[in-house]
LUMDRENBA-235226 format. One record per residue: residue in one letter; residue number from 1; x, y, z of N, C-alpha, C in turn. Coordinates in nm, 4 decimals, always signed. Layout:
BEGIN
{'A' NUM {X Y Z} {X Y Z} {X Y Z}} ...
END
This chain:
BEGIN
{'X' 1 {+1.9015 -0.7244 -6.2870} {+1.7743 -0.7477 -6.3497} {+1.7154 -0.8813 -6.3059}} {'X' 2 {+1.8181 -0.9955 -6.2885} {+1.7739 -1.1319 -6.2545} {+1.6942 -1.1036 -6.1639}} {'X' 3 {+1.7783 -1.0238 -6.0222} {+1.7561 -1.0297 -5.9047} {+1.5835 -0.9479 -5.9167}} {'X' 4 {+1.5815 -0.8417 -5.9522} {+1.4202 -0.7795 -5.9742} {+1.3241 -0.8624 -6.0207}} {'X' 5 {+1.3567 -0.9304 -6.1090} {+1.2907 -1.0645 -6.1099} {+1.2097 -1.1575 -6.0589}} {'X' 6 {+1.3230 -1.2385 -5.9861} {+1.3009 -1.3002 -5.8730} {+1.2222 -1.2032 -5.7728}} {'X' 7 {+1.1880 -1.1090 -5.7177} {+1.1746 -1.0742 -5.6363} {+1.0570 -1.0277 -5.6281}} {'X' 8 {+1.0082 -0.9393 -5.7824} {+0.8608 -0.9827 -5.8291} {+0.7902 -1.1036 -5.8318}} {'X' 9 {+0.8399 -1.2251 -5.8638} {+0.7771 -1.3506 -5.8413} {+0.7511 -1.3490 -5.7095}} {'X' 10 {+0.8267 -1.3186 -5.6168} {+0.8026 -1.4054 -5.5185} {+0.7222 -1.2946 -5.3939}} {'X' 11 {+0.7470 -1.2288 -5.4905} {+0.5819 -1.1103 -5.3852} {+0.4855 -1.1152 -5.4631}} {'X' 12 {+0.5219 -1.1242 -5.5700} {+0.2894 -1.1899 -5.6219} {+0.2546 -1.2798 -5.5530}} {'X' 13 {+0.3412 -1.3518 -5.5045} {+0.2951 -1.4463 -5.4062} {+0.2020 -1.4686 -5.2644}} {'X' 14 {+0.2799 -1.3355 -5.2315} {+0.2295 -1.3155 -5.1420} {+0.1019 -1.2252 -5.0833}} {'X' 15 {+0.0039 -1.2403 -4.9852} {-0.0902 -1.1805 -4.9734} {-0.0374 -1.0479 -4.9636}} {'X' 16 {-0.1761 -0.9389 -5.0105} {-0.1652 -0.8210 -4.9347} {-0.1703 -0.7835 -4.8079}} {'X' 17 {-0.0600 -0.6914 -4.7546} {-0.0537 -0.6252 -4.6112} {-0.1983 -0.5517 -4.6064}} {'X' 18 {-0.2722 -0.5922 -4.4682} {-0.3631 -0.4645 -4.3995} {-0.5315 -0.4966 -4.4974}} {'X' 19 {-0.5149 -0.5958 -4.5903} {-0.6526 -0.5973 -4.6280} {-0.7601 -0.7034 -4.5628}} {'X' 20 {-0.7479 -0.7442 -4.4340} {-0.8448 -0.7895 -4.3812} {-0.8959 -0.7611 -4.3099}} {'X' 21 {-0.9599 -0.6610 -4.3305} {-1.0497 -0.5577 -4.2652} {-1.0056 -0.5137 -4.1498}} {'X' 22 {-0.9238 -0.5400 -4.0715} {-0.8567 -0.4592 -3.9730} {-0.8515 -0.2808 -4.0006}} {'X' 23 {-0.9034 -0.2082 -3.8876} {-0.8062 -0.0886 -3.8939} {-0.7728 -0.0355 -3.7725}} {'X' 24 {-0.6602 +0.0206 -3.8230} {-0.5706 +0.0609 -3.6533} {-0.6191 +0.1992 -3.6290}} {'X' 25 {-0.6718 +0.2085 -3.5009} {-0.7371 +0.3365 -3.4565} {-0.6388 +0.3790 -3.3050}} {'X' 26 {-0.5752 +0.4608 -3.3777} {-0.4853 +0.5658 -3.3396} {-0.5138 +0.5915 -3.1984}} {'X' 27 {-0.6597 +0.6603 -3.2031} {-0.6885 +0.7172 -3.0751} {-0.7089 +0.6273 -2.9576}} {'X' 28 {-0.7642 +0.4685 -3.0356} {-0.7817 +0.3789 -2.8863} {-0.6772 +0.3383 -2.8540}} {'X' 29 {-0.5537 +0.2997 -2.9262} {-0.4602 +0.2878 -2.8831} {-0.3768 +0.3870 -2.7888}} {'X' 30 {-0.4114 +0.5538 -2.7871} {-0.3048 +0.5983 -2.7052} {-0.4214 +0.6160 -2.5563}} {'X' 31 {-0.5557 +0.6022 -2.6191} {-0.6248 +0.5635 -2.4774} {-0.5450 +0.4662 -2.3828}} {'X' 32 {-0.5542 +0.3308 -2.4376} {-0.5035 +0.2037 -2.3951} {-0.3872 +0.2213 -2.3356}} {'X' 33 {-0.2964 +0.2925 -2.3841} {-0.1595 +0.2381 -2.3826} {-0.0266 +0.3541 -2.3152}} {'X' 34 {-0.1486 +0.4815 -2.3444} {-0.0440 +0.5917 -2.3066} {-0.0159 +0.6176 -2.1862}} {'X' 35 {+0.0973 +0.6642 -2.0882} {+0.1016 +0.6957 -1.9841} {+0.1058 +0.8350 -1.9348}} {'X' 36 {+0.0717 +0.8967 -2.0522} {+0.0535 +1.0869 -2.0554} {-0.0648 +1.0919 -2.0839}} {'X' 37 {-0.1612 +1.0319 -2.0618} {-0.2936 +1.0930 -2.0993} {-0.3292 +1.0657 -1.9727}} {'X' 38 {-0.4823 +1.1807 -1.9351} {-0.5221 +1.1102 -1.8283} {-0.5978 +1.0227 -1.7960}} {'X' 39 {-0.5825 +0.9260 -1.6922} {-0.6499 +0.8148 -1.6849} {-0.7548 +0.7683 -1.5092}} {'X' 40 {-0.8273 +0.8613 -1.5758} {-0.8991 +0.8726 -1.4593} {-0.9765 +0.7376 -1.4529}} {'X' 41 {-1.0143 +0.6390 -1.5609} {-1.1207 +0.5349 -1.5406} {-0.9880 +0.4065 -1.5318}} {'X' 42 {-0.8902 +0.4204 -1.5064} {-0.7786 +0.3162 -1.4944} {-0.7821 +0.3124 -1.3563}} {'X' 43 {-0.7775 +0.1793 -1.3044} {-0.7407 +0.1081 -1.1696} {-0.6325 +0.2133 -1.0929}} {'X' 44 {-0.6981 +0.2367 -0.9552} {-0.6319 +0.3000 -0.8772} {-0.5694 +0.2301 -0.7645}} {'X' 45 {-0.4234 +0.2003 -0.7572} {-0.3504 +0.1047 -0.6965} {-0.2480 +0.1727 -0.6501}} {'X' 46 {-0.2112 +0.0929 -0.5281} {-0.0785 +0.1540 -0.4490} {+0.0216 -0.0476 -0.4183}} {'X' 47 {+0.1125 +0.0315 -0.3833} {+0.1559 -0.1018 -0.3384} {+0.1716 -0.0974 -0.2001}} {'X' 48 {+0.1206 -0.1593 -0.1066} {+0.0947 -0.1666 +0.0375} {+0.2113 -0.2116 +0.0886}} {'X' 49 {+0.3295 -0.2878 +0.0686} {+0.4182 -0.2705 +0.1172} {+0.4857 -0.1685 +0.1392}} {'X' 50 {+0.5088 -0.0899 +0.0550} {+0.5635 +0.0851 +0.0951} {+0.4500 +0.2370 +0.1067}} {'X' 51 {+0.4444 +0.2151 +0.2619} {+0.3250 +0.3319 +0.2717} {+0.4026 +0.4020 +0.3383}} {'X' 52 {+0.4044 +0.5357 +0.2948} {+0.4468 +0.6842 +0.3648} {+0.4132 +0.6974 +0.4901}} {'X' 53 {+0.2643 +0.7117 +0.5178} {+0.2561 +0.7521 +0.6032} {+0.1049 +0.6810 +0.6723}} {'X' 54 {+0.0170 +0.6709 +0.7773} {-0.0931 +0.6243 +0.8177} {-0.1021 +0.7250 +0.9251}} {'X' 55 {-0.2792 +0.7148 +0.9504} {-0.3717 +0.8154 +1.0307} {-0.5069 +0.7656 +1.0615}} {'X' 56 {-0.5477 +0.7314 +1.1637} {-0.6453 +0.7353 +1.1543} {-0.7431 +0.8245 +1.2516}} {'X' 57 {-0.8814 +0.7912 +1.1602} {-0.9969 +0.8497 +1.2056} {-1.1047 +0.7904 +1.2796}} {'X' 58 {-1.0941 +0.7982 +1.4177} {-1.2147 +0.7040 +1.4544} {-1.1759 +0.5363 +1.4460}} {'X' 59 {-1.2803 +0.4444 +1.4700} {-1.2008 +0.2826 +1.5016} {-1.2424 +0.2195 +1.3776}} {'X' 60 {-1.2935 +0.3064 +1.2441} {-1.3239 +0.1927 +1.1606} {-1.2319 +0.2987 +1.0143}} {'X' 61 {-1.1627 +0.3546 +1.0326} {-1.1244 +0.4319 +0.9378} {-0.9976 +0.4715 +0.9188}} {'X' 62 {-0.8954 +0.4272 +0.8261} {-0.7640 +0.4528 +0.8362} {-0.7114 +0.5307 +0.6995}} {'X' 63 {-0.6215 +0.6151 +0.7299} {-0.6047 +0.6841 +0.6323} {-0.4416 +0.6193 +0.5951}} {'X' 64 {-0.4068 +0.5967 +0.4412} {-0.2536 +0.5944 +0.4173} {-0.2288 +0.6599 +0.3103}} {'X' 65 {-0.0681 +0.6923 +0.2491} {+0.0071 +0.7570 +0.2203} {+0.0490 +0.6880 +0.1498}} {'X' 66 {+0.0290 +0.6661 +0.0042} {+0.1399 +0.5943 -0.0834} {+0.2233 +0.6788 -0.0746}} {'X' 67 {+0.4200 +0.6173 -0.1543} {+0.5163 +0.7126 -0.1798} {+0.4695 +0.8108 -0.2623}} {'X' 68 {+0.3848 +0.7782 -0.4048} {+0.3610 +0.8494 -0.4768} {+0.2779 +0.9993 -0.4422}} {'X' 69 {+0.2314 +0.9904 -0.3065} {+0.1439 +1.0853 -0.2503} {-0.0059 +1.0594 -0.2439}} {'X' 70 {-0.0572 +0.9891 -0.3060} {-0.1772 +0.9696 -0.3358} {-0.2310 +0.8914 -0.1274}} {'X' 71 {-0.3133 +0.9210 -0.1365} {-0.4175 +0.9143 +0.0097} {-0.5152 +0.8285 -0.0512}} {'X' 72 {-0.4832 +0.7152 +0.0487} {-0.6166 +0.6018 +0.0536} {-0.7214 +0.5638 +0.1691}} {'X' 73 {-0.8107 +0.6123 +0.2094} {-0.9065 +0.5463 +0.2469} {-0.9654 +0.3748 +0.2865}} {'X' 74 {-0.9270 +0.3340 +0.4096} {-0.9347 +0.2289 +0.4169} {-1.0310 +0.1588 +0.5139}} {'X' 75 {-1.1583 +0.1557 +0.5052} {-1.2667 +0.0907 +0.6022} {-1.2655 -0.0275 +0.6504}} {'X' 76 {-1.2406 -0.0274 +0.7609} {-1.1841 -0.1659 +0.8259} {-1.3187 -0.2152 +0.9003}} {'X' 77 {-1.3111 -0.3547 +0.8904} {-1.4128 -0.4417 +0.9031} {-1.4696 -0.4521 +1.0758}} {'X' 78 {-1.3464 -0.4230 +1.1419} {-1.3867 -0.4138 +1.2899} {-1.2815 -0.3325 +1.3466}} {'X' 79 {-1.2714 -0.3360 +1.5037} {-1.1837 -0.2617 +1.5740} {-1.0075 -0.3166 +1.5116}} {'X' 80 {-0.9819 -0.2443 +1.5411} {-0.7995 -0.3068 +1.5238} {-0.7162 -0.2409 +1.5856}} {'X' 81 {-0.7044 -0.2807 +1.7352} {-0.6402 -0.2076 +1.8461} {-0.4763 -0.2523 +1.8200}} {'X' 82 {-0.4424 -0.3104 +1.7405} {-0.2837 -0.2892 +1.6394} {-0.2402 -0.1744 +1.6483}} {'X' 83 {-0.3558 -0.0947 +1.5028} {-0.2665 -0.0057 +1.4370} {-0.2640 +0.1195 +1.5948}} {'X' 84 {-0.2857 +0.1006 +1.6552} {-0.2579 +0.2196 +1.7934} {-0.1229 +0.1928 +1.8045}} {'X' 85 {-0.0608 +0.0735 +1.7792} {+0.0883 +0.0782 +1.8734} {+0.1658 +0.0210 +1.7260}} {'X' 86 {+0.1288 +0.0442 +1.6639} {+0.2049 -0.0309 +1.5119} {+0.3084 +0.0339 +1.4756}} {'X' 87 {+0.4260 -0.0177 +1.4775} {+0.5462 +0.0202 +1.4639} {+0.5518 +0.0657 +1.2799}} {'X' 88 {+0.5234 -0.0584 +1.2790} {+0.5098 -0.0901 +1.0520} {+0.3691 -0.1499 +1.0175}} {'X' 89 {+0.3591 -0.0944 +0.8865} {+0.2160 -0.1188 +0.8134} {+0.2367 -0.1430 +0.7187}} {'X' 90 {+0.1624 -0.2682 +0.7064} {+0.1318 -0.3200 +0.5582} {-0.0092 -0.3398 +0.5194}} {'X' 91 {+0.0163 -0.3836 +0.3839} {-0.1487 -0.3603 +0.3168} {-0.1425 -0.4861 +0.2317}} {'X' 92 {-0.2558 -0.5574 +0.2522} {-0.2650 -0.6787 +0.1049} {-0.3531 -0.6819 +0.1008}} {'X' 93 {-0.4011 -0.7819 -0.0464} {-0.4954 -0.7482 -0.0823} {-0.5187 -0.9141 -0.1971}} {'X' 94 {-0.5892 -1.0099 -0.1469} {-0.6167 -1.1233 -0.2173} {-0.4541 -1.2279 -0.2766}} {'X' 95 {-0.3600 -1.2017 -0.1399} {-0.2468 -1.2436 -0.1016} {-0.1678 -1.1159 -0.1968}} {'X' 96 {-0.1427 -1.0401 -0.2542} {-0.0993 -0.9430 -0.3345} {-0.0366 -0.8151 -0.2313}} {'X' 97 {+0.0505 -0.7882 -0.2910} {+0.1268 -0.6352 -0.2266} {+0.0458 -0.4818 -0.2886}} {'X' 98 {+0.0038 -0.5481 -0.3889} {-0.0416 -0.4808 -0.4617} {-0.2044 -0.4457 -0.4409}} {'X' 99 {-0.2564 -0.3440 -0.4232} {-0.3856 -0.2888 -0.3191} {-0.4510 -0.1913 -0.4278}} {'X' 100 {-0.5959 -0.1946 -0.5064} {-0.6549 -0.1253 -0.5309} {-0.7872 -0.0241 -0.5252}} {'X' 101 {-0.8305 +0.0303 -0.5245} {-0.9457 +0.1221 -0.5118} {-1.0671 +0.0343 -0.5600}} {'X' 102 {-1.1209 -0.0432 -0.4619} {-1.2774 -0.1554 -0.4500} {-1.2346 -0.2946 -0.3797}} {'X' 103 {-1.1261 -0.3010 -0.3978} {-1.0413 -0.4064 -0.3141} {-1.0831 -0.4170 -0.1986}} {'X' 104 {-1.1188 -0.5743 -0.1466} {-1.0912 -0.5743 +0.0051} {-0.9668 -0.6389 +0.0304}} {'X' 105 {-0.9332 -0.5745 +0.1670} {-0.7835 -0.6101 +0.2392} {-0.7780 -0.6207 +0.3385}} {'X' 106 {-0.6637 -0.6361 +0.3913} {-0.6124 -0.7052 +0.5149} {-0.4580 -0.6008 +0.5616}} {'X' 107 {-0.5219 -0.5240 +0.6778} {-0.3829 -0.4990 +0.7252} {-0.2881 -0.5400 +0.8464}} {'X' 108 {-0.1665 -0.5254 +0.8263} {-0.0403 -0.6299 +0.8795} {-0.0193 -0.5426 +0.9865}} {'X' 109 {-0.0483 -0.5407 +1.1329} {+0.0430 -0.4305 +1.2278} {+0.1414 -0.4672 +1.2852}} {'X' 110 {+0.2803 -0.4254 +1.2560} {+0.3337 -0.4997 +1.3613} {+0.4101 -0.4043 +1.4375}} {'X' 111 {+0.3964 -0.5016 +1.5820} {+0.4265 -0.4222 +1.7203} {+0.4907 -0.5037 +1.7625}} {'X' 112 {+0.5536 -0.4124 +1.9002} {+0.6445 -0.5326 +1.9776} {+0.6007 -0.6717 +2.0405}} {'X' 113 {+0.4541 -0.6682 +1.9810} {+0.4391 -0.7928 +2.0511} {+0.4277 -0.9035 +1.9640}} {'X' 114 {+0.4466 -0.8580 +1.8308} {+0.4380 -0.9185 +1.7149} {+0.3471 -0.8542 +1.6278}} {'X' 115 {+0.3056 -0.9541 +1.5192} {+0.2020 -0.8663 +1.4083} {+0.0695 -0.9311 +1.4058}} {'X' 116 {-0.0316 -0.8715 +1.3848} {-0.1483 -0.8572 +1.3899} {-0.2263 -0.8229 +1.2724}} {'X' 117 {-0.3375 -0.9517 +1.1507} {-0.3651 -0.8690 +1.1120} {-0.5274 -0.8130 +1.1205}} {'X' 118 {-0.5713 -0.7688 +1.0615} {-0.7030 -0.6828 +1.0559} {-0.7762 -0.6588 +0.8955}} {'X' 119 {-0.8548 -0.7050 +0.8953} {-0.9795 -0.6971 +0.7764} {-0.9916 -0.5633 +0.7143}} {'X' 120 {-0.9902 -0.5219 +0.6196} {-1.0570 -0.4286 +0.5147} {-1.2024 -0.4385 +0.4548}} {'X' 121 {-1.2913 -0.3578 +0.4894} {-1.4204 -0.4014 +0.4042} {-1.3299 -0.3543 +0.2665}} {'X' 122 {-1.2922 -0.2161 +0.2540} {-1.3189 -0.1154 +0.1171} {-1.1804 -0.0347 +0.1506}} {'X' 123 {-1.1052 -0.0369 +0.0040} {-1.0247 +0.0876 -0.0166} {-1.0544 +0.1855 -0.1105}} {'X' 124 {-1.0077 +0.2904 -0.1042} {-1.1092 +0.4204 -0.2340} {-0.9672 +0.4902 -0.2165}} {'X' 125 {-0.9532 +0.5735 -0.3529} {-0.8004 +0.6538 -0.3063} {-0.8918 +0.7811 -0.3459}} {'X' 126 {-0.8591 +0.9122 -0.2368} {-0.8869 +1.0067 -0.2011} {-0.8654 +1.1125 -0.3054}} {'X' 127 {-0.9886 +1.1813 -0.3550} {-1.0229 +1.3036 -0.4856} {-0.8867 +1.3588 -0.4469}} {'X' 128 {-0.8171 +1.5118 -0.4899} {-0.7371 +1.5913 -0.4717} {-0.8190 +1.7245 -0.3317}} {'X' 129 {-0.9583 +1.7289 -0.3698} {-1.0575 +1.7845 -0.2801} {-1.0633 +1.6836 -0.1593}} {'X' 130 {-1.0731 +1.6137 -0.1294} {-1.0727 +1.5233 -0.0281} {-0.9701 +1.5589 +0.0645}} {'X' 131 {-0.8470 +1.5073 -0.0451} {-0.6974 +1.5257 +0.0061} {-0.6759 +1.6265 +0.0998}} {'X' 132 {-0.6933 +1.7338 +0.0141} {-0.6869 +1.9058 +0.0946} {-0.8128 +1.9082 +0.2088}} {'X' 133 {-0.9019 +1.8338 +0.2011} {-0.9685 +1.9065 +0.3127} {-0.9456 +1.7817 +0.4313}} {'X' 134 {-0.9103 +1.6987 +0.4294} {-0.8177 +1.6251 +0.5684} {-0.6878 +1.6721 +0.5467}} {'X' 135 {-0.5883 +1.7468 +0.4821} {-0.5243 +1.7634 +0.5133} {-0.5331 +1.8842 +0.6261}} {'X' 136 {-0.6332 +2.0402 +0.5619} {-0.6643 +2.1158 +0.6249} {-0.7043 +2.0554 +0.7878}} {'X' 137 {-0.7899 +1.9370 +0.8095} {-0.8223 +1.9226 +0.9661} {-0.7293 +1.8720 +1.0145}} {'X' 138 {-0.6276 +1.7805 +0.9643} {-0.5168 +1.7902 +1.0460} {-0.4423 +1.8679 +1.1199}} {'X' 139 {-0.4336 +1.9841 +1.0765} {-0.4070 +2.1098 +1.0675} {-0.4363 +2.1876 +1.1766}} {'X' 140 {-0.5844 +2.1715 +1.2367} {-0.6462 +2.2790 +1.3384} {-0.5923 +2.2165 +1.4501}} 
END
């Protein structure tokens, strides 16, 4: 009984939980926070140190391969007679490994004669429609 007591005193004391106007909204939080919802307006990023695969199109246009599969689009600022003999490719991006969709970058070629790098105006990562229809012209 002491103890109930005491224990009433010493929570009248204290403020109420949750009454300052705060309220927790469920739904922005699993917006924010979830990794099962989809998140189409979330930053589209690869990490440019590990690219699958590269292609390009023409002298101002390079295509890469995150692991994850995803296809990026990469408009390069001028010629970059590198990536023709480029053994390995890298991607950065405002000294970062880390490379997103509006980002400009810089890619790393390196060849036997050493590495080389080359300007990015623009990266964009490629619709699922996109995807399939360069994949299809690869193809012919």
């Amino acid at each position: 009984m002491l103890f109930l007591a005491t224990a009433v005193s010493v929570l009248s004391g204290v403020p109420a939980l949750a009454q300052n106007g705060q309220v927790f909204d469920a739904a922005a939080q699993l917006a924010a926070y979830s990794n099962t919802l989809p998140r189409d307006n979330a930053r589209q990023c690869f990490n440019g140190k590990f690219i699958s695969g590269a292609n390009r199109s023409g002298q101002n246009t390079l295509y890469v391969q995150a692991p994850r599969g995803d296809i990026y689009s990469l408009r390069m600022a001028g010629d970059c007679s590198a990536l023709d003999a480029a053994q390995k490719l890298t991607v950065r991006s405002n000294g970062s490994d880390i490379v997103c969709s509006g980002d400009q970058a810089e890619t790393v070629a390196w060849t036997t004669a050493g590495s080389q790098r080359c300007e990015v105006d623009s990266v964009r990562r490629l619709n699922a429609r996109e995807a399939a229809a360069l994949s299809t012209a690869t193809r012919r």
